[in-house]
Each structure stands twice: as C-alpha cells, then as structure tokens.
C-alpha positions in Angstrom: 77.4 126.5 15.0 80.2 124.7 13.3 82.9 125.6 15.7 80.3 124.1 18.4 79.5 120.9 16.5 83.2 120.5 15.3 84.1 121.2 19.2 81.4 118.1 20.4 83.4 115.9 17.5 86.4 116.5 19.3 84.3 115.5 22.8 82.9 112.6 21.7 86.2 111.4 19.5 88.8 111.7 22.4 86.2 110.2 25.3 85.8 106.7 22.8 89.7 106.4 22.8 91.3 107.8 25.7 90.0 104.9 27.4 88.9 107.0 30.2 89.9 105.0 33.1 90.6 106.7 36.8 94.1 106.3 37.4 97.0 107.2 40.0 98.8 109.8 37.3 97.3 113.2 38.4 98.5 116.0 36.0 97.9 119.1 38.6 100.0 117.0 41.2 103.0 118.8 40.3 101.2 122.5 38.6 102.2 125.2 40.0 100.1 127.5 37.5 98.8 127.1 33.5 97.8 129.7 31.3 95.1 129.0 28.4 94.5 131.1 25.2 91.0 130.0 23.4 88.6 131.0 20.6 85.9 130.1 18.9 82.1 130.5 18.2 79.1 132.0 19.8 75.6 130.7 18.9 73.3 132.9 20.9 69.9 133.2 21.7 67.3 136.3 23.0 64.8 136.1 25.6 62.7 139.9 25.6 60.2 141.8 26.5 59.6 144.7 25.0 58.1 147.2 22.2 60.9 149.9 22.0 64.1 150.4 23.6 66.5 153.8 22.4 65.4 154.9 19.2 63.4 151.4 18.4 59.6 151.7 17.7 57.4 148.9 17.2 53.3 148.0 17.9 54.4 144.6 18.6 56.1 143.1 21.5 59.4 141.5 20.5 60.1 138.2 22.1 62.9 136.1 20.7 65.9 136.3 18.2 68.6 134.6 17.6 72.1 135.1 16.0 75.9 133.9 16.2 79.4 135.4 17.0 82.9 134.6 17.6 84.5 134.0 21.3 88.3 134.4 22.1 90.5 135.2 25.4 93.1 134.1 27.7 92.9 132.4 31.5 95.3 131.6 34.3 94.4 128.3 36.2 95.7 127.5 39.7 95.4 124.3 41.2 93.1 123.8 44.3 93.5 119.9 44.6 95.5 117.0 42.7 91.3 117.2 41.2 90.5 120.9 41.3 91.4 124.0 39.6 90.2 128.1 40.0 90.3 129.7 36.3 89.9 133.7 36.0 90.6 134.8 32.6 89.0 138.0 30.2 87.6 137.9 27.0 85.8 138.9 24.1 82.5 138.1 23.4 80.2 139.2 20.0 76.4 138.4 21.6 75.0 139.9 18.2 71.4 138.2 17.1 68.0 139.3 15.2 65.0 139.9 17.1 62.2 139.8 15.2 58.1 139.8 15.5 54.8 139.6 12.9 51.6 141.9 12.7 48.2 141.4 10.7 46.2 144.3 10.6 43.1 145.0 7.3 43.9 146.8 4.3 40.9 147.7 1.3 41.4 145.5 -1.2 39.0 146.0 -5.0 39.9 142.3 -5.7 38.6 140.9 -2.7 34.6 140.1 -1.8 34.3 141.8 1.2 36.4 144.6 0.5 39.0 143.9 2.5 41.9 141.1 3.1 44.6 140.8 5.5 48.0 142.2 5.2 51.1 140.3 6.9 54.1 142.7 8.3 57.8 141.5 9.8 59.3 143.9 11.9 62.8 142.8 13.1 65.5 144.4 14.9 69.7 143.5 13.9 71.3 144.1 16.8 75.5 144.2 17.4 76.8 143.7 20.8 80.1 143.1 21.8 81.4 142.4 25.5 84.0 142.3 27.3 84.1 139.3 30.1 85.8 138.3 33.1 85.3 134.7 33.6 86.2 132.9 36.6 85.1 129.1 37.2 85.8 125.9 38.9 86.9 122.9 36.6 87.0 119.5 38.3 88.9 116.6 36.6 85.9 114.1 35.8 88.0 111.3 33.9 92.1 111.5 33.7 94.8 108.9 32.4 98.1 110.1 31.1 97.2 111.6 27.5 93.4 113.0 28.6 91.6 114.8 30.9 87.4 115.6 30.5 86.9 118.6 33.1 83.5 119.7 34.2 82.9 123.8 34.4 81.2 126.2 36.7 81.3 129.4 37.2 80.3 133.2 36.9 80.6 135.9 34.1 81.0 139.2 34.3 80.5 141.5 31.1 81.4 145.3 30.0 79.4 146.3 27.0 82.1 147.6 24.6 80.5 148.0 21.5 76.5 147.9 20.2 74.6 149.0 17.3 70.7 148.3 16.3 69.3 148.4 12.8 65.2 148.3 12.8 63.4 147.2 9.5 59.8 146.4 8.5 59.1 144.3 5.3 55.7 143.3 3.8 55.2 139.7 4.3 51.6 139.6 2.5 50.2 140.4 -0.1 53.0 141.6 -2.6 50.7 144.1 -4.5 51.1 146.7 -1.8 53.9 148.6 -0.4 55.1 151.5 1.2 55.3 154.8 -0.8 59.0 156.6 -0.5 59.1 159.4 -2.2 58.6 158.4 -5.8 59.0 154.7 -5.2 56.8 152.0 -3.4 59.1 149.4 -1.6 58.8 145.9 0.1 61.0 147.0 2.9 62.1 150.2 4.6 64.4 151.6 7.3 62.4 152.5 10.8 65.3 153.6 12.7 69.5 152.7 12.9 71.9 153.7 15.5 74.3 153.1 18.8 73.4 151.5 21.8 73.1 153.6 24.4 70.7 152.0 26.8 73.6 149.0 27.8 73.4 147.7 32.0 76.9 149.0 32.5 77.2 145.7 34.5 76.3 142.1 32.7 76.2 139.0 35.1 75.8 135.3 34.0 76.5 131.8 34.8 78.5 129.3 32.8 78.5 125.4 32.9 80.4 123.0 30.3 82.6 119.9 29.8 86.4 120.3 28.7 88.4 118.0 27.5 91.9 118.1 27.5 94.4 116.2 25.0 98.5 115.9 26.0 101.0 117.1 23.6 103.7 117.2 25.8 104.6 117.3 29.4 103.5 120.5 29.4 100.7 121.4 27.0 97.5 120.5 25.9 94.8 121.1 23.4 91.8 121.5 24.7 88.3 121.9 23.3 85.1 123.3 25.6 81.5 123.2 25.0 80.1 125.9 27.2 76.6 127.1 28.1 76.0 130.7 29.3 73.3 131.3 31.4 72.3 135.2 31.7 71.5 136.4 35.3 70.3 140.4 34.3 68.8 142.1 31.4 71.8 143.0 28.9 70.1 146.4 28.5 68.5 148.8 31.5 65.1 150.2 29.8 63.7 146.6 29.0 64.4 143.2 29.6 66.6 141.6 27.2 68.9 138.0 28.2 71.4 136.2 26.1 71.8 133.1 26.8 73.9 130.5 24.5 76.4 128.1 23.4 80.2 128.2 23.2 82.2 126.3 21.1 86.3 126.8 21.5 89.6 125.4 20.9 92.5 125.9 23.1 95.9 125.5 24.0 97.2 125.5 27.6 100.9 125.6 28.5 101.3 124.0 32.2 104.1 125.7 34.3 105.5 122.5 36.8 107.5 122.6 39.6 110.1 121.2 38.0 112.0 120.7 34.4 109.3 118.0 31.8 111.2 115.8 30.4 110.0 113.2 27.2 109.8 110.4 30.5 108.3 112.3 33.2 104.1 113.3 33.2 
C-alpha cells in the first residue's frame, strides 16, 4: 500500500507543476519503439465462493480476504499515433492474500445460567500465488508539454499460475477458557490442513485500467509512475470461484529509441 500511495504522490505532485497544457511538441512523433522495465506493489483483494477447494475444509462459506505483494516486468511500446501507443510486456505478479470467515455454534458451560454460552471460531485460509502475466494495453497521451506526459491505460491480462501454496488454521475467538485438546496440550489455534495448489485455471484473464505519468530525463528517457487497477475476468482456481482483483502501484523507467541521434536541444 505504500508503493501505491507513494506512486499517487508522484501523480498528483508532477500534474500541479507540469503545467499540463496541450501543446504542438509530441514525444511519439519521432519513436520508433521504447522499452519499459517497472516494479512495485500489489494490494489485492478476494471475491469467493466456497467451503473447500484441494485439501481445504471448512463448515463456513469463505467470502473475502485480502493481502499484498510485489509487481515487476518489462514492456515494449510501439507508437500507433503522434497520441497512441500498443504496450505488450510479461511480468510477475505475487496475488497472495488471507481469506478468512467466523462460526458460532453452543458449547456447555457450568458457569453459565442456562447451561450453555456461545463459542466464537475464525477459520482463515493464507494463501501464496504467484503469476506470470502477459500484459498488453493501449495508453493514450491525455496531457503532454515537453518535460510530462499523463497516459491513460487499457487493456487485457493474461496469467500462468507459477507458484501457490495454502495454509488453513482455526483459532478460538470466544471464550478463552476452552480450547482444543492436542495430544497432551489444549491450544487456541491449530493446523487444519497446509499444502500446494493444485487446483490453479491453467489460464487467468483480466482487465486493467490506470493513469501513467511520465517525467523527461533526457531526450530519451523517462521516469514514470502507474497506478493500475486489475479487474479479474475468471476464477483464479477451477473447483470454486475465486477473483483477484486489485491495485498496482509501480515505478519505471522507459528508454525511447528515435529515429534519429537526441541531442541536449532536440525533444
């Protein structure tokens, strides 16, 4: 969340002084191609439906989780227009998060005056997934002047699972004066199930939409900085639905190839 918040700074802060007025200087007027290396980080969120998937057990439906990861790659741009560019670039992405869901369910209690009272239980699932994506967008040159452009983004995502592990726990919640008995111990917490991912769509396919701004360095480069949203279009796994959808924070840097030699006078 940092990287995201650091990378809308950077928006916000280069917009209020570029003065961001339309002018005839068009930076992909004389591109022939660019190439981009970025990274950053991932603030994800889950969108599910289900009560097991793979060696996961649960009573209770798990609907939501959360989690963060880091995002880094590489893209070639070609200009379309003196306006328009086609990127395609791969990369890797960790969609990692914590699903997690709440039971109630009666338990005899001595203490209490009818006998019984309620007990609370949190069952939660850590789950590691890492991608590999092919990316390949539109980015449209919103605002330019000599030292900035802000680009807007769209365009598709296509993931290979590449890596994926799950970790189920349940924990006590309520009250604290029972637990569960392990061998010779009682504990808050225990260990349902922990393993690999086998149950990936060997396929993942999502949108993306964003802003980019770009800063000039030099006749040739530029430091850029994208906030990206990625919106999922199937299930990340195939036995139950699970979608990732989140926010991408990155910093770049993009070396321009022109048609001919920069120099410190010419854009």
């Amino acid at each position: 969340m940092k990287m995201f918040k650091f990378s809308l700074f950077f928006i916000v802060l280069t917009i209020s002084t570029s003065g961001l007025v339309a002018q005839s200087y068009r930076f992909l007027q004389t591109e022939i191609y660019a190439v981009q290396v970025s990274g950053g980080f991932m603030s994800n969120t889950f969108s599910s439906e289900f009560k097991q998937f793979g060696g996961t057990v649960s009573c209770d439906e798990f609907n939501s989780g959360s989690g963060n990861g880091m995002s880094f790659g590489i893209q070639g741009e070609y200009p379309l227009s003196n306006v328009l560019s086609l990127t395609g670039g791969l990369g890797f992405r960790d969609r990692s998060g914590l699903l997690t869901t709440s039971s109630t369910f009666p338990i005899r209690d001595d203490n209490s005056t009818s006998g019984f009272s309620q007990a609370v239980m949190e069952n939660t699932i850590d789950a590691s997934m890492q991608f590999i994506e092919f990316q390949t967008d539109l980015r449209y040159n919103i605002f330019e002047n000599y030292g900035f452009v802000l680009r807007g983004i769209g365009g598709l995502r296509f993931g290979i699972p590449s890596a994926g592990e799950y970790n189920q726990k349940t924990r006590i919640v309520s009250p604290e004066s029972i637990g569960f008995v392990v061998g010779n111990q009682t504990l808050q917490e225990r260990t349902l199930g922990s393993g690999e991912i086998t149950t990936y769509n060997p396929l993942q396919i999502g949108g993306v939409i964003g802003i980019e701004p770009m800063v000039r360095v030099s006749p040739s480069v530029h430091i850029t900085a994208s906030a990206l949203y990625d919106l999922p279009f199937t299930s990340t796994l195939s036995d139950v639905t699970l979608k990732i959808s989140g926010f991408r924070g990155q910093i770049g840097l993009r070396y321009s190839i022109r048609m001919f030699a920069p120099s410190p006078n010419t854009p």
